[in-house]
C-alpha angles and dihedrals in degrees: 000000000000121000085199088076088108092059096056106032084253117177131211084235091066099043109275105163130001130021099264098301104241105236102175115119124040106334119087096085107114119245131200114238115269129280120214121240123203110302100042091272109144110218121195132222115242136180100195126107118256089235099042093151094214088052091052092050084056095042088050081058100039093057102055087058093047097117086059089043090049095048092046097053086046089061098036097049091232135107126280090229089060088056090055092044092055092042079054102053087037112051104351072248092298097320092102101050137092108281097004107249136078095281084062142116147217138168096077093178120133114236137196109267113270124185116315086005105093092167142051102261122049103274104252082052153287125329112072096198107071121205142337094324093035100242105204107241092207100052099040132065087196086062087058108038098008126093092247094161079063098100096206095039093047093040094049086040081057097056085046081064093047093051097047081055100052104048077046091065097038092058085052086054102243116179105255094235090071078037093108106025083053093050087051089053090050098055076065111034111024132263093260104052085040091058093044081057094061102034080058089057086242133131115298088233086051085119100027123117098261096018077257110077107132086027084064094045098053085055094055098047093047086060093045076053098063087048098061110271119120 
């Protein structure tokens, strides 16, 4: 993922923001943006069942790295809960990559060359998402030279990404109630084909991988939600 794709008219098509987003296992299913409860606390809609199986392996991992979660929604204004729902539709929480742990990788899709890049595959290697929170290789100087397997490194370089979209869309002048759904689509898409999206009066997942990004997102954070996190 690279929050400088505005810089550059990139396009989620090309890349713009997280390394594929693996989407295989329970996700997929849309979710309506969160509602607050007393106490100013948001709560999301979800679809999937309490004991998904596939949800509770993640949940064992996601937990072990709740100190890091915690620090980067803190830095990133949002829910922890919406941290664990983007880790989750990322990297399964490192399940999903390649090997299954935080060093790992995942987007093994050959590209076009770009810049430095003369071949199809990053240069140290395949695997073109780097880490729990997928950071893209190609868009991001810290998934080159960073220590990106590092959790608490790659999920406060993610929050990093959230915030850069998000000034991004208050200098546009978004409502702040698509504020932080826009700001999910982004982490995928890019700040810049997210914001064509909504200038177009389309859905804000128009340019997403899926078509469902922050929906997904919202689902997954509204089961990380009946088990604790906030």
């Amino acid at each position: 993922m690279g929050f400088w794709d505005f810089l550059f008219g990139h396009r989620q098509d090309q890349h713009a923001q997280s390394g594929g987003s693996i989407t295989a296992g329970p996700g997929g299913s849309a979710s309506r943006p969160g509602t607050s409860r007393p106490g100013g606390q948001q709560r999301f809609a979800t679809r999937l069942n309490k004991n998904n199986a596939t949800m509770l392996r993640q949940l064992e991992k996601a937990n072990g790295y709740r100190r890091y979660i915690e620090e980067a929604a803190r830095k990133a204004s949002v829910p922890p809960s919406v941290i664990c729902g983007i880790g989750s539709r990322e990297s399964h929480w490192g399940l999903a990559l390649k090997p299954p742990n935080p060093g790992g990788r995942g987007d093994f899709a050959k590209r076009k060359p770009r810049g430095v890049r003369t071949g199809l595959i990053p240069n140290d290697g395949g695997g073109y998402g780097r880490g729990l929170m997928q950071i893209d290789y190609d868009w991001n100087e810290f998934a080159r030279t960073g220590n990106w397997q590092d959790p608490r490194a790659n999920l406060l370089y993610a929050a990093e990404v959230l915030n850069r979209a998000k000034l991004f869309f208050q200098r546009k002048g978004v409502p702040s109630q698509q504020m932080m759904q826009a700001t999910i689509a982004a982490y995928n898409a890019g700040p810049t084909a997210t914001y064509s999206c909504i200038s177009a009066g389309k859905d804000l997942d128009c340019k997403t991988t899926g078509r469902d990004y922050s929906r997904d997102v919202y689902n997954r954070a509204g089961w990380f939600q009946l088990h604790g996190w906030r």
